[in-house]
C-alpha positions in Angstrom: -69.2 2.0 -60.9 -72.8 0.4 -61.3 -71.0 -2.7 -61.6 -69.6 -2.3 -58.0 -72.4 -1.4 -56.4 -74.4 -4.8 -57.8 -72.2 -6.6 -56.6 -71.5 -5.2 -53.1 -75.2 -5.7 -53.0 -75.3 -9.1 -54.1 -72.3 -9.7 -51.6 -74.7 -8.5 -49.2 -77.7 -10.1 -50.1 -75.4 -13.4 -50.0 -74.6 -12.6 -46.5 -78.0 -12.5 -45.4 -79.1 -15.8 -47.4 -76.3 -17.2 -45.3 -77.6 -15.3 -42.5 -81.8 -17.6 -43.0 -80.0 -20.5 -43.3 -78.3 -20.5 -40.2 -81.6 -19.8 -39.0 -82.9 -22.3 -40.2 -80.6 -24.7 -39.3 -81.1 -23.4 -35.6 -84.6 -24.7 -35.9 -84.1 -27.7 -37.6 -81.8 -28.6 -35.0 -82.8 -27.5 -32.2 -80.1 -25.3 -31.6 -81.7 -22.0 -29.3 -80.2 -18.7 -29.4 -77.4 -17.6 -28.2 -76.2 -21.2 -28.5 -73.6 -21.7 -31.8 -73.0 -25.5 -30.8 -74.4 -28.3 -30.5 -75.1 -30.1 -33.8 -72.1 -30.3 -36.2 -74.3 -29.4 -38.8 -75.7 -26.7 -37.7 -71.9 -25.7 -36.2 -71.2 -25.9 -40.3 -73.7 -23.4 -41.2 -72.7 -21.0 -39.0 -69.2 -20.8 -39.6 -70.0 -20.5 -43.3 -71.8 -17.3 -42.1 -69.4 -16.0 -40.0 -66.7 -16.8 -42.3 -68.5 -14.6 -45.2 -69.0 -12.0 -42.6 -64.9 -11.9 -42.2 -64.7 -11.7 -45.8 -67.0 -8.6 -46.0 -64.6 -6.5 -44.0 -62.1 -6.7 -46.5 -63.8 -7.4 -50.2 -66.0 -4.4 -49.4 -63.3 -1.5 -49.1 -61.1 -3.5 -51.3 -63.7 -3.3 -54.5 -64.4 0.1 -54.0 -60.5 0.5 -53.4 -59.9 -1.4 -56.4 -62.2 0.3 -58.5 -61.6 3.8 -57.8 -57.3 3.4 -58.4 -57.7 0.5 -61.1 -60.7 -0.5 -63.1 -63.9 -0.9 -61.9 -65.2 -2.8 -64.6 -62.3 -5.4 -62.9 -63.0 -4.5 -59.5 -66.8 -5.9 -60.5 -65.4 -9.0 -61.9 -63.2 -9.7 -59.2 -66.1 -9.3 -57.0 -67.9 -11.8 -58.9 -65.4 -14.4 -58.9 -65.8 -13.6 -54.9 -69.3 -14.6 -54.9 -68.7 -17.6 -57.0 -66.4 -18.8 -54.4 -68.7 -18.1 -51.4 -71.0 -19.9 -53.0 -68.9 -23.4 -53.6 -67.4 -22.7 -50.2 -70.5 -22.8 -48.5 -72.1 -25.4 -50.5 -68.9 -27.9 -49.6 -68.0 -26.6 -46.6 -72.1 -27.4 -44.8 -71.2 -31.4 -47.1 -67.9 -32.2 -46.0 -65.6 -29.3 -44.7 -62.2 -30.9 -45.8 -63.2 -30.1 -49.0 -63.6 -26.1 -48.9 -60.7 -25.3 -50.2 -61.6 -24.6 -54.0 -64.2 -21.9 -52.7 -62.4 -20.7 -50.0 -59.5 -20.0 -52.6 -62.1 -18.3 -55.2 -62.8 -15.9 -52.1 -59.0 -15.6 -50.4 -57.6 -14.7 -53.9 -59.9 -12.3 -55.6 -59.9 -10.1 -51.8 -56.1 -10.4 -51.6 -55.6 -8.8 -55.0 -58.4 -6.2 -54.7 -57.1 -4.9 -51.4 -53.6 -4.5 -52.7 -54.3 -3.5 -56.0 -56.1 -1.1 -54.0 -53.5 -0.3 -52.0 -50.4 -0.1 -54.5 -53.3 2.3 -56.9 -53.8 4.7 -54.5 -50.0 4.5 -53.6 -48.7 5.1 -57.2 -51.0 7.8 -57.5 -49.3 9.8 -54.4 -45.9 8.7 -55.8 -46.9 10.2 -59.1 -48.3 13.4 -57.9 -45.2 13.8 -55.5 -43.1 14.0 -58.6 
């Protein structure tokens, strides 16, 4: 489970790196709290941010999830592949939006499979103790 927990840390330390650039953006900008528009840039930034943080709901109960019916030496990897895909998401996404979709499929995919690998682990394992 050591694996898990660096990554669920690194997924939140990516959120928070996310999280100083948006600042930073705000200042470069010129964009003053609470404001989120006004610079299409900046705009860029923040919905990278915001996006990750919709993400976190579900990667972070999906690797536990994930790790405690399945494998958490896959969970971890999963999670990597995660963080990868934040990382070319945001990176493209802040360039030219249109092309997000590579990272924003290298984050969809690997929280899709460990919530519902989740999900049908835990399930087997009530079917299996039921009979």
């Amino acid at each position: 489970m050591a694996y898990v927990d660096i990554v669920t840390a690194l997924a939140i330390l990516q959120f928070m790196v996310f999280a100083g650039k948006v600042a930073r953006a705000r200042g470069r900008y010129g964009i003053a709290a609470p404001a989120t528009t006004g610079n299409p840039i900046f705009e860029r930034y923040f919905r990278v941010q915001q996006n990750t943080l919709e993400q976190l709901v579900a990667v972070l109960p999906g690797l536990y999830l994930f790790a405690r019916w399945i494998n958490p030496t896959y969970a971890a990897l999963l999670g990597v592949v995660y963080l990868i895909g934040r990382e070319i998401y945001a990176s493209t996404y802040v360039k030219d939006p249109a092309k997000r979709s590579v990272g924003f499929g290298l984050s969809v995919f690997p929280v899709a499979t460990l919530v519902v690998g989740g999900l049908g682990g835990a399930a087997w394992s009530l079917i299996r103790s039921a009979g």
